[in-house]
C-alpha positions as CSV (number, residue, x, y, z in Angstrom):
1,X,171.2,195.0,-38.3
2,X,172.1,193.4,-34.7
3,X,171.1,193.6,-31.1
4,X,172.8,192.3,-28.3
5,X,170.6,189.2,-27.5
6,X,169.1,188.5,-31.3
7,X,171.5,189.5,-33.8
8,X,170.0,189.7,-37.2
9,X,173.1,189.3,-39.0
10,X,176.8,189.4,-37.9
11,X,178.1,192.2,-35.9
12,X,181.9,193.0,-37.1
13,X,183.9,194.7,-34.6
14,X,186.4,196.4,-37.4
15,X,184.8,197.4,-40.9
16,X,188.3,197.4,-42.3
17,X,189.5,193.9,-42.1
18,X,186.3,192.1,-41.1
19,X,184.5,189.6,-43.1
20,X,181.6,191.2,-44.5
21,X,178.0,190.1,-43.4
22,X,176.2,191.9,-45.9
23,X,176.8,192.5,-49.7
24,X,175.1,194.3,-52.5
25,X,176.1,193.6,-56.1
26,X,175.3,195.1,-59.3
27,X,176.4,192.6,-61.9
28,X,176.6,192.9,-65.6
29,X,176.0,189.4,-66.9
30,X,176.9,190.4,-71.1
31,X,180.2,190.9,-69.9
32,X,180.6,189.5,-66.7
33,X,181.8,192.8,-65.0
34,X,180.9,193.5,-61.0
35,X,180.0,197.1,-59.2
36,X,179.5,197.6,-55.5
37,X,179.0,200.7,-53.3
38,X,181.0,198.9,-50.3
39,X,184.9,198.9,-50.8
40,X,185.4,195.6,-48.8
41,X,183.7,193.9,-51.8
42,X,185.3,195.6,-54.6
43,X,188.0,193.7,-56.8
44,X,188.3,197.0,-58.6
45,X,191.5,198.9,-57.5
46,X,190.6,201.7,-60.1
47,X,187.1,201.9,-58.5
48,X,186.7,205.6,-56.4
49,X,184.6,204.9,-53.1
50,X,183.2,207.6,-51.4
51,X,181.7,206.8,-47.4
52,X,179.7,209.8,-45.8
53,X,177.5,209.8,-42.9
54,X,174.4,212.0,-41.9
55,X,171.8,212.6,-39.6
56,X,170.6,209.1,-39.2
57,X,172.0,207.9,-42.4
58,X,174.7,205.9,-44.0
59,X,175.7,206.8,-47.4
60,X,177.9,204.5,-49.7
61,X,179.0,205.5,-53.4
62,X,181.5,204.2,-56.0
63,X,182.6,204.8,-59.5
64,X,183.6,202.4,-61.7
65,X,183.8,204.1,-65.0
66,X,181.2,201.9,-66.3
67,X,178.9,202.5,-63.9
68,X,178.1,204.9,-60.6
69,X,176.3,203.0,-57.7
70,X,175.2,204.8,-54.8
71,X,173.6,203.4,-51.6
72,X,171.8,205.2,-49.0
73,X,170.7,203.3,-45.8
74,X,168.4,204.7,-43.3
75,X,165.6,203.2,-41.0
76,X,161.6,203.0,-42.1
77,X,159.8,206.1,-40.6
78,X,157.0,203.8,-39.0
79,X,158.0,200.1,-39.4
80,X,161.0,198.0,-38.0
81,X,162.8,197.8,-41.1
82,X,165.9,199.1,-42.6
83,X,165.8,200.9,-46.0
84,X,168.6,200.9,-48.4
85,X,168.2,203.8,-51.6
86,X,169.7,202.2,-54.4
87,X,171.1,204.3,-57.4
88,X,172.9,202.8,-60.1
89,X,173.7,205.4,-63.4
90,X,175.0,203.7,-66.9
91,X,178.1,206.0,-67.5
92,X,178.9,203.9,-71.2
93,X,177.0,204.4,-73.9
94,X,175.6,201.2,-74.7
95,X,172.0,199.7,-72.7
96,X,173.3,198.1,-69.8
97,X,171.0,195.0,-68.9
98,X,171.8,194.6,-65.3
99,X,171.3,192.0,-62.2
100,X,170.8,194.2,-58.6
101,X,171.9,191.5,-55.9
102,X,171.4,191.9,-52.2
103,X,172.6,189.3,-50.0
104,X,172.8,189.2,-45.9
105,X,174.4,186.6,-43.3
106,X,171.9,185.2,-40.8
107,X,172.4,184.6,-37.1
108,X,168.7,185.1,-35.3
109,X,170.3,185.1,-32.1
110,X,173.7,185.7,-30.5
111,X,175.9,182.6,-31.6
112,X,175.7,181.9,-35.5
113,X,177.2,178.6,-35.4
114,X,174.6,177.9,-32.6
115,X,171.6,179.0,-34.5
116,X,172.1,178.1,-37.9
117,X,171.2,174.7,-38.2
118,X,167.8,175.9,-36.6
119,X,166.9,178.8,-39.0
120,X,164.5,177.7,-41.9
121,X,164.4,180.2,-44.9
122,X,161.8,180.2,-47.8
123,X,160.2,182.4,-50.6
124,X,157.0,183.7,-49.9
125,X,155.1,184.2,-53.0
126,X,152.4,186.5,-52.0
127,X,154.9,188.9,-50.6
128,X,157.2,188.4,-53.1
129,X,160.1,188.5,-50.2
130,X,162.3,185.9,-48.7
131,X,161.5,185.2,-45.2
132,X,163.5,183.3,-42.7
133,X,162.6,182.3,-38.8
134,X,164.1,180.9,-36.1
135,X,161.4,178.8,-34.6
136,X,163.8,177.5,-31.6
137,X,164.9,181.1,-30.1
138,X,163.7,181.0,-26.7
139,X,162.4,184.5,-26.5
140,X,162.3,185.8,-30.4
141,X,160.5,182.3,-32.0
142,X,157.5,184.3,-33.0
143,X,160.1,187.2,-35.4
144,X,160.0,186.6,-38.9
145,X,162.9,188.4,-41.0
146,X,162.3,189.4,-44.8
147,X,164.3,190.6,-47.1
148,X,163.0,192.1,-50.4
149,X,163.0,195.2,-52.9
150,X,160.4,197.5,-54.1
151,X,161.3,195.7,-57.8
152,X,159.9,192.1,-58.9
153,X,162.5,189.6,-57.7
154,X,163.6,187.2,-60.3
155,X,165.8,185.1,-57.8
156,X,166.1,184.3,-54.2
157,X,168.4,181.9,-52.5
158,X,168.7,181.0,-48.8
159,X,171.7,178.4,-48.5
160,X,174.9,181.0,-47.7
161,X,176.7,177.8,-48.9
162,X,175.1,177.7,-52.9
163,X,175.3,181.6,-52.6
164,X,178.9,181.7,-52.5
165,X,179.7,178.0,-53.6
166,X,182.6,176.0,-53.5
167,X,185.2,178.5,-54.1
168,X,183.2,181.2,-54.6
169,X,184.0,184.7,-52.8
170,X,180.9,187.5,-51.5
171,X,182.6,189.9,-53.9
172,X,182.3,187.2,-56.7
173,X,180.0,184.3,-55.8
174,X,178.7,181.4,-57.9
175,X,175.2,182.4,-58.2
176,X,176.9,185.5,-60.5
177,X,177.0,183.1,-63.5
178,X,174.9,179.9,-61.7
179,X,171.9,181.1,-59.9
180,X,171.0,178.3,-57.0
181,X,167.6,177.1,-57.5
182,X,167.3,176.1,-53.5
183,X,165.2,178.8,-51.2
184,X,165.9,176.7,-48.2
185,X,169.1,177.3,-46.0
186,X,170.0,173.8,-45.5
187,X,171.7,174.9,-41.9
188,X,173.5,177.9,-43.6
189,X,171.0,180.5,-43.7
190,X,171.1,183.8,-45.4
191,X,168.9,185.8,-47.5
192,X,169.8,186.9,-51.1
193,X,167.8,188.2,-53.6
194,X,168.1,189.4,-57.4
195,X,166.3,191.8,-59.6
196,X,166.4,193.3,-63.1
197,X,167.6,196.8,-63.8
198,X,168.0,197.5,-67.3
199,X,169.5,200.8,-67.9
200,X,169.6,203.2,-71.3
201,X,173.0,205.1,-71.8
202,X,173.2,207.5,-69.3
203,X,170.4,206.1,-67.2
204,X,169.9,206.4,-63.8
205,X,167.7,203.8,-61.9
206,X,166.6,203.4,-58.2
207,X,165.4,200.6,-56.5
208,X,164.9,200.3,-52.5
209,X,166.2,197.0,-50.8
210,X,164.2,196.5,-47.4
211,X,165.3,194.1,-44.2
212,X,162.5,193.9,-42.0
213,X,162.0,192.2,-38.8
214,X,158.8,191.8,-37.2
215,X,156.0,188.7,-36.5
216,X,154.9,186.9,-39.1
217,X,151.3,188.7,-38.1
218,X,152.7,191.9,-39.1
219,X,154.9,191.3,-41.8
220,X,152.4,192.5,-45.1
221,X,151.9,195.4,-43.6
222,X,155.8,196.3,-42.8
223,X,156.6,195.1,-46.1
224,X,153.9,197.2,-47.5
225,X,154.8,200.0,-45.8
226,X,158.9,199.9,-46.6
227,X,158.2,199.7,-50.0
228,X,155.7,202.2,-50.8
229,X,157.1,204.9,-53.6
230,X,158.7,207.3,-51.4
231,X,159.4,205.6,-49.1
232,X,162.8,205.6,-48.2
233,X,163.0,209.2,-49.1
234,X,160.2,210.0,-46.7
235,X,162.6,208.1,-43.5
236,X,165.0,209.9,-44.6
237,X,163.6,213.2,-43.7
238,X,161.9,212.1,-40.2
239,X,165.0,210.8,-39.1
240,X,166.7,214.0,-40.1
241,X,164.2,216.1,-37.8
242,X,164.8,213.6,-35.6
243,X,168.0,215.4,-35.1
244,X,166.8,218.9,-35.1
C-alpha cells in the first residue's frame, strides 16, 4: 500500500526481481512444510502459481499438492483499508493443523531508513490488531496503521529483525519454528501477525487479512468495519460496479 509522500510499506519498481515488502504464509508446523499464493516467496519449484487481475482486484493462487491457497486483494467498500480473501483447501487426507502468517514492511513516510528508528509498533488488545505510528511525520503524525484478520490472532511481532532473524529468509523466517515474543519494532518496524486454521481433509477455510490506515480516533470503527462477515466479498462487488 504506498503513496508518494507516506508510503505504507515499500514501493518495488519490478515485481519480478524485487525484494518483497509483503508476505503471506501458510505454514504447517507437524511437518514443517511452507505454502504461499505469491511466487517470489515460494521455495517450491513444483508449486503451480496462477496471477489474474479484475476489476479492482488482485487475485493470487498456488497449488502445492498438499494444499491450494488462494488470495484475493481488493479495497474496503467504505473504510481506508485494504482487504485480502484468504482461501486455503487441505488437498491430503489427513487434518491439517495450520499457522496463517501475514507480514508487511513498514516505511510511514518516503525514506525507510529515514523513518524507521521513529516508528513505534505494539499490540492493541482491545482490537485484537497490531498497530504501528509514526509520531515524528511532519504531516501524517496523527495516522495509525493496523494490521489484523477477521480470526483470533495467536501471535504478533513488530521487529522485521526477530521476524526474519539472523539468517532467516521472508519465504522462511525464524518465527516459522521460534515465534518472537517482542511487539515493539525496536527501529525495524513491520507488522506480522499469526492465526490458527485447522483444516479437515478436503477442507476449505477463509479468513480476511485487513491493512488499515486511518487516525487512531477512527480506527475501531475501520477495523470493525473491514472485518465484518462479508466483508471483503461485499468490496468486491462495489468496486466491480465501480467499473461498469
Amino acid at each position: 500500500m504506498n503513496s508518494r509522500d507516506y508510503q505504507i510499506t515499500p514501493w518495488s519498481n519490478d515485481p519480478v526481481v524485487n525484494r518483497p515488502g509483503e508476505a503471506i504464509l501458510i505454514h504447517d508446523p507437524d511437518t514443517g512444510a511452507v505454502a504461499t499464493p505469491f511466487l517470489a516467496l515460494s521455495s517450491d519449484d513444483q508449486a503451480v502459481h496462477e496471477v489474474a487481475h479484475g476489476l479492482g482486484y488482485s487475485r493470487f493462487s498456488a497449488d502445492y499438492g498438499w494444499v491450494a491457497v488462494e488470495a484475493t486483494m481488493t479495497l474496503a467498500a467504505d473504510v481506508p483499508a485494504r482487504l485480502t480473501r484468504l482461501k486455503v483447501t487441505n488437498r491430503t487426507e489427513r487434518p491439517l493443523n495450520l499457522q496463517g502468517i501475514a507480514y508487511a514492511e513498514l516505511v510511514l513516510g518516503t525514506d525507510r531508513a529515514r523513518t524507521a528508528p521513529m516508528v513505534q509498533t505494539h499490540h492493541d488488545a482491545g482490537l485484537d490488531a497490531l498497530v504501528a505510528q509514526n509520531a515524528f511525520s511532519t504531516d501524517f503524525a496523527d495516522r495509525i496503521t493496523a494490521m489484523t484478520c477477521d480470526r483470533p490472532l495467536e501471535a504478533t511481532c513488530g521487529s522485521r529483525a526477530d521476524f526474519l532473524g539472523r539468517s532467516g529468509s521472508l519465504s522462511r523466517p525464524r518465527a516459522l519454528r521460534d515465534w518472537p515474543e517482542e511487539t515493539d519494532a525496536a527501529g525495524d518496524p513491520c507488522l506480522a501477525i499469526r492465526w490458527p486454521m485447522p483444516l479437515a481433509p478436503g477442507a476449505t477455510a477463509e479468513a480476511t487479512v485487513v491493512l488499515a490506515n486511518t487516525t487512531a480516533d477512527q480506527l475501531a470503527p475501520v477495523l470493525a468495519a473491514a472485518r465484518a462477515p462479508e466483508a471483503a466479498r461485499t468490496a468486491l462487488a462495489v468496486t466491480g460496479r465501480g467499473w461498469d
